[in-house]
N, C-alpha and C positions, 0 to 999 in steps of 0.2 A: 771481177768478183765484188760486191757486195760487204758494204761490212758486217761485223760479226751483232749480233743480235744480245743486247743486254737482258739481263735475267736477273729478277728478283722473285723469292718465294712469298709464301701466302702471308708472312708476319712485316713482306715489303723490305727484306733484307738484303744487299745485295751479292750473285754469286755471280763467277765467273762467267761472262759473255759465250756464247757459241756460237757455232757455225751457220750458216743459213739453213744448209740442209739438214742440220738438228732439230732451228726451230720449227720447220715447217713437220718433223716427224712429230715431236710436242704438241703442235698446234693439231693435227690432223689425229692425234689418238686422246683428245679433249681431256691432257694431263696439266694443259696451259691454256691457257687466255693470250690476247693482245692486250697490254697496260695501256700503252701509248705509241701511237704511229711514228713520230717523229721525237726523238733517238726513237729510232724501233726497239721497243722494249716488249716483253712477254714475261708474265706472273704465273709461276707455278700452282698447282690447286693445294700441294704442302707445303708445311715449313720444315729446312731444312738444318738446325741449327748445329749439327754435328759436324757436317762441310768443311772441310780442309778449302780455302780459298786463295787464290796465289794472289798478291798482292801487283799491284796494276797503278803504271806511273800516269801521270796526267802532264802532256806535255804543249804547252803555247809558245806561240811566236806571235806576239803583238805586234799589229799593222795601223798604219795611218787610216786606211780604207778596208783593210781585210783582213782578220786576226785568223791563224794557224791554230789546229787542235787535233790531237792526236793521241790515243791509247795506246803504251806500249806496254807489254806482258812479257817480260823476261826481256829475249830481244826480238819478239814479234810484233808488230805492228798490225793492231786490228782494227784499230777504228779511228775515224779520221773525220774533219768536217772542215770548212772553211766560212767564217763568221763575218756578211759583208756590213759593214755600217753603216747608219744614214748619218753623219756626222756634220759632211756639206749642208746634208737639207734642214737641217737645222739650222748649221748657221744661216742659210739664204733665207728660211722664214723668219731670225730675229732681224736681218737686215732690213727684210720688207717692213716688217712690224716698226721697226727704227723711225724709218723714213716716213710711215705714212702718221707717224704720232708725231714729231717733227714739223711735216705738213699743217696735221691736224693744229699745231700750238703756234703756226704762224701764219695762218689764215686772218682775215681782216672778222674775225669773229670776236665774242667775248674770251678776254684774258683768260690763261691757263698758267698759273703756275710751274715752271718746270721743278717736276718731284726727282728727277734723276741727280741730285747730288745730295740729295742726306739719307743715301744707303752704304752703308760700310762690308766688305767682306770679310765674310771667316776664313780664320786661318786654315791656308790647305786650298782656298777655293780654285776651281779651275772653271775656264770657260764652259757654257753649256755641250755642246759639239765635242771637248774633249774629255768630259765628265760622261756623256754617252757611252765611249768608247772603252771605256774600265769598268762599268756600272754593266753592261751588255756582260763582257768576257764573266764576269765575276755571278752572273749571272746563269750560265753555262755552267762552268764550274759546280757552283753551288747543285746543278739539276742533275749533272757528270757524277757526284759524289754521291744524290741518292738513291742513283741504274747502277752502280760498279763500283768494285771495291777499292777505292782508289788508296794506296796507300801511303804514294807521294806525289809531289806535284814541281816540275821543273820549269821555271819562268827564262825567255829571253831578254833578262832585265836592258842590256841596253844594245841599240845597232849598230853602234861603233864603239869600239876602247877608246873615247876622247882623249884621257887622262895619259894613256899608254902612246898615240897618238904624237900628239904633244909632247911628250918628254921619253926619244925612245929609250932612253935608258935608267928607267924608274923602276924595273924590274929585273937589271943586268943585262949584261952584252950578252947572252946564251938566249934569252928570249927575243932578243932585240933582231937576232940573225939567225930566229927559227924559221920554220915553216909557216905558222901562223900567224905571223905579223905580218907579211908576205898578202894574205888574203884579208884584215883587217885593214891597210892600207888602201889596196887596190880596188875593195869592195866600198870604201868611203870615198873615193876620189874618182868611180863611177858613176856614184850620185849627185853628187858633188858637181860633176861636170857634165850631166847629160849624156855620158854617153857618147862623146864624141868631141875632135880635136876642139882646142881652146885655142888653136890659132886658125884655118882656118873653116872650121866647125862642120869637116868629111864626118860622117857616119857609117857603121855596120860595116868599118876595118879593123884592126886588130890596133890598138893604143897602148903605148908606152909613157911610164912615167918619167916626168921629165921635171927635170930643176927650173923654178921660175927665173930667181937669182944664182946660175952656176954657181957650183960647188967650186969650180977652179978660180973662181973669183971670190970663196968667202963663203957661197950660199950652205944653207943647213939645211938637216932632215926634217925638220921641222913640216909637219902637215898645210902650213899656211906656205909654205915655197915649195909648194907640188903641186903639176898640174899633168894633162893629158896632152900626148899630142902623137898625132900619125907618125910613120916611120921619117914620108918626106920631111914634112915639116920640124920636124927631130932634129935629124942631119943636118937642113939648112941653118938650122936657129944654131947648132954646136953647142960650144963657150961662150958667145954674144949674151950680151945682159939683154933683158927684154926691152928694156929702154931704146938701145940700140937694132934689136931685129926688126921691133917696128915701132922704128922712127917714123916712117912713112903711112903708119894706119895708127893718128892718136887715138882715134874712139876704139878699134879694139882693143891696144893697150891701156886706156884708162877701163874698160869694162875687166878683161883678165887680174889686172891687180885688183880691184875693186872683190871680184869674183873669190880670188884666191884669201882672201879676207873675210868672208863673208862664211858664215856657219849654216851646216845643215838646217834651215827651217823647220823641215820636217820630220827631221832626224830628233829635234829639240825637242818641237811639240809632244811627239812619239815618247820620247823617254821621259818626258814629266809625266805625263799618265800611264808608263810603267812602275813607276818610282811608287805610284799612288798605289797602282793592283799591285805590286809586290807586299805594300805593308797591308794590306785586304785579304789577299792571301795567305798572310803570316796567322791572322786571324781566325780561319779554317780550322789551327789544330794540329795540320799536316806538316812533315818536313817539306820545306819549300826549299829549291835550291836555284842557282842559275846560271847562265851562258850568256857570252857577246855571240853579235852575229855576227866577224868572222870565223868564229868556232862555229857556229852553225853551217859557215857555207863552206869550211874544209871540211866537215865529217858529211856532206851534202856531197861533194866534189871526190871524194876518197873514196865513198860506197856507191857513186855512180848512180847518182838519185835523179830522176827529173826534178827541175825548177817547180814546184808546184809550194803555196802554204800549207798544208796540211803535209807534207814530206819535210818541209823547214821546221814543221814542230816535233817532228819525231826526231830532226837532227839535232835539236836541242840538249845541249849541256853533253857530258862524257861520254861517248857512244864508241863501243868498240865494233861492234857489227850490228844489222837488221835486218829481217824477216819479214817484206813485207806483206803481209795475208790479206789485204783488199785494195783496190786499184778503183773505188766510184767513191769517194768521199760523200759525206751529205753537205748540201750544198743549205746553207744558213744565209737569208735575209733578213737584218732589222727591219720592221715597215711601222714600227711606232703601237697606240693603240688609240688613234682618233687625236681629236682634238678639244682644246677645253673653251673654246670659241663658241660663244653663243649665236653668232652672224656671221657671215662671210661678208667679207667688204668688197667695193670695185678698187680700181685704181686708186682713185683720190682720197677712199677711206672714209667713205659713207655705204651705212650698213647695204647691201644687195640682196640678201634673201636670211631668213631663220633658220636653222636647224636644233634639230631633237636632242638632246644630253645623251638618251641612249636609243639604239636604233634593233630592234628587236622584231621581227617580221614572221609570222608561223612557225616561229622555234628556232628561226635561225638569225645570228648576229652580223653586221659586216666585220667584217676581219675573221670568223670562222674559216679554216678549208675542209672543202666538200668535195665530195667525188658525184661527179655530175654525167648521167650517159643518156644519152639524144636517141633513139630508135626513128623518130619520123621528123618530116620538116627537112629545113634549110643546112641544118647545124645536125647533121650526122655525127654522131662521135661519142669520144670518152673524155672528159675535161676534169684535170684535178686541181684545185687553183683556191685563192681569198676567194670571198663571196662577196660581194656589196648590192645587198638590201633594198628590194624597192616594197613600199606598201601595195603593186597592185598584183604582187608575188610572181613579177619577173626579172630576177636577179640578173646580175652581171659578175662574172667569174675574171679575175685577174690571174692566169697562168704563164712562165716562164715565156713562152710562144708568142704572150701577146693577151689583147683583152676580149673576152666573149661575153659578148649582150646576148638581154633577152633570153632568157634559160628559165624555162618555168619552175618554180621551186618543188612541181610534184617528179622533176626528175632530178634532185639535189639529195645526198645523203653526208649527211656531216661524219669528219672524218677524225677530225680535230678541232677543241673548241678554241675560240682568238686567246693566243696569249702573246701578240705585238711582234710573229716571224713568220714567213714563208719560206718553206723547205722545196729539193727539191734532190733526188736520187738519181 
């Protein structure tokens, strides 16, 4: 099923989402309009401001590459998207960009001053790549709250209880030997470890957590003296300090201690641009509240959820039971909105060709999606995808499938105008 169709009246206020087979009765007895294809929104021909409206939680799960988003209404879950980032490709264009100005300042040419050290950052700055990734979600949000009554809004402020972690008795021995700690551990020391033993390094067996420095020698609960390891190599290693197990393999013993030392990178980077969208979102107006993600993967684990983002955002923060009512999220691509490049460079970083500031073709933009259908010719078909622009009005269509050239633009109808996302249902 489909998710549920956002609805706002004639004054663009917004009411309660409904069913597909609502909108399509709306839409088919011309008491509605389509607003916007992508959230599927539909605008009433009235306003309705007498509406009783149920109040509707906004729920994310912030992702390194893929943020979670999720409408929940009482405890029904009805609309759901999964928000991918282009974060990498950023950074891999400031690295090119690095090197080839680098190049450019130490070639046997005329001196270039290096300008790269008398710029200072502002307080708060985050790299570009990770400023993306709060600035997108918030972005969402901000469009979420003008389709739907959102009432409040539930953040997965961080992916692990570091704090909790760390000191497990910061909270009492009754927390410390729940349930939940239990999945806060073993969900950090999965990522933490790939996934597979740390000694020596079996996958897709079942992994037990294991003391680095035995506990009957002194070792602590402490998160930095926990590792993974198979059942065999469990049993074999015992009581043996790791020093001792493998005496015989120094380089994995120097990489495990090393390893068991070493902080989620990812996990880090992640929760500094949480910390960011949390105070962004506090801004909104809305109660904001929040959840770790081992409470998002026992109330995941407890109601028998598939592993998906967009089900991690519904299990976000207190959840006593859910109702899921659509099973096809909308599937969300950042892909940017062009470039502010006057030239494309080659290799070495001599200019290669010119391009136009803006690219504007018989009405139609690149980064527009169009619904495009072929009756004769090579390219039989129905193709919904970005569009990219040629002056001789033979467009190239970018869809989920793959890339299609050569599309005359008198068979191209714009569906949605470029605002820097590819969807996809």
């Amino acid at each position: 099923m489909s998710n549920y169709a956002l609805v706002i009246d004639a004054n663009k206020q917004p009411l309660s989402p409904c069913h597909p087979s609502v909108a399509r009765k709306l839409l088919g007895s011309v008491n509605a309009a389509v607003f916007r294809m992508y959230p599927f929104t539909i605008i009433l021909k009235k306003s309705c401001p007498e509406v009783i409206v149920a109040p509707i939680q906004l729920k994310l799960d912030p992702g390194s590459k893929t943020t979670g988003i999720a409408l929940v209404q009482g405890n029904k879950v009805i609309w759901g998207a999964e928000l991918t980032h282009r974060g990498q490709a950023i950074k891999a264009s400031l690295e090119s960009r690095r090197s080839i100005r680098r190049s450019r300042r130490n070639r046997h040419t005329r001196y270039r001053r290096a300008r790269f050290l008398n710029r200072t950052r502002s307080k708060g700055w985050l790299a570009p790549s990770l400023q993306h990734r709060f600035e997108t979600t918030l972005t969402w949000v901000n469009k979420l709250i003008r389709f739907a009554p959102i009432g409040s809004i539930v953040q997965e402020l961080v992916r692990f209880d570091l704090q909790q972690l760390e000191n497990p008795e910061i909270s009492g021995i009754e927390y410390q030997q729940g349930e939940l700690v239990g999945y806060e551990v073993r969900e950090y020391l999965l990522n933490k470890w790939d996934r597979k033993c740390a000694y020596c390094g079996v996958e897709n067996v079942p992994l037990q957590i294991e003391h680095i420095h035995p506990k009957a020698k002194g070792g602590s609960d402490r998160i930095s003296n926990l590792g993974l390891a198979c059942e065999k190599c469990n049993l074999k290693k015992g009581t043996q300090d790791v020093e001792q197990f493998l005496a015989k393999k120094p380089d994995v013993q120097k990489c495990i201690l090393a390893q068991a030392k070493h902080p989620l990178k990812d996990a880090a980077a992640v929760n500094s641009t949480r910390w960011t969208l949390f105070s962004r979102l506090k801004e909104t107006g809305l109660p904001v509240s929040t959840g770790s993600g081992g409470l998002t993967k026992f109330n995941r684990t407890r109601l028998k959820l598939p592993k998906t983002h967009w089900l991690d955002a519904a299990c976000v923060g207190q959840v006593e039971e859910l109702s899921v009512l659509t099973n096809k999220p909308l599937l969300i691509k950042a892909t940017g909105h062009g470039t502010r490049q006057m030239c494309r460079t080659d290799k070495f970083g001599f200019p290669s060709r010119y391009v136009p500031r803006f690219k504007n073709v018989l009405g139609f933009q690149t980064g527009d999606i169009v619904k495009a259908i072929v009756t004769k010719g090579k390219k039989i078909g129905t193709y919904i995808g970005r569009v990219a622009v040629r002056t001789t009005g033979s467009f190239n269509i970018s869809t989920w499938a793959g890339l299609i050239q050569g599309i005359n633009h008198k068979n191209c109808k714009p569906i949605q105008r470029k605002d820097g996302y590819s969807y996809v249902e």
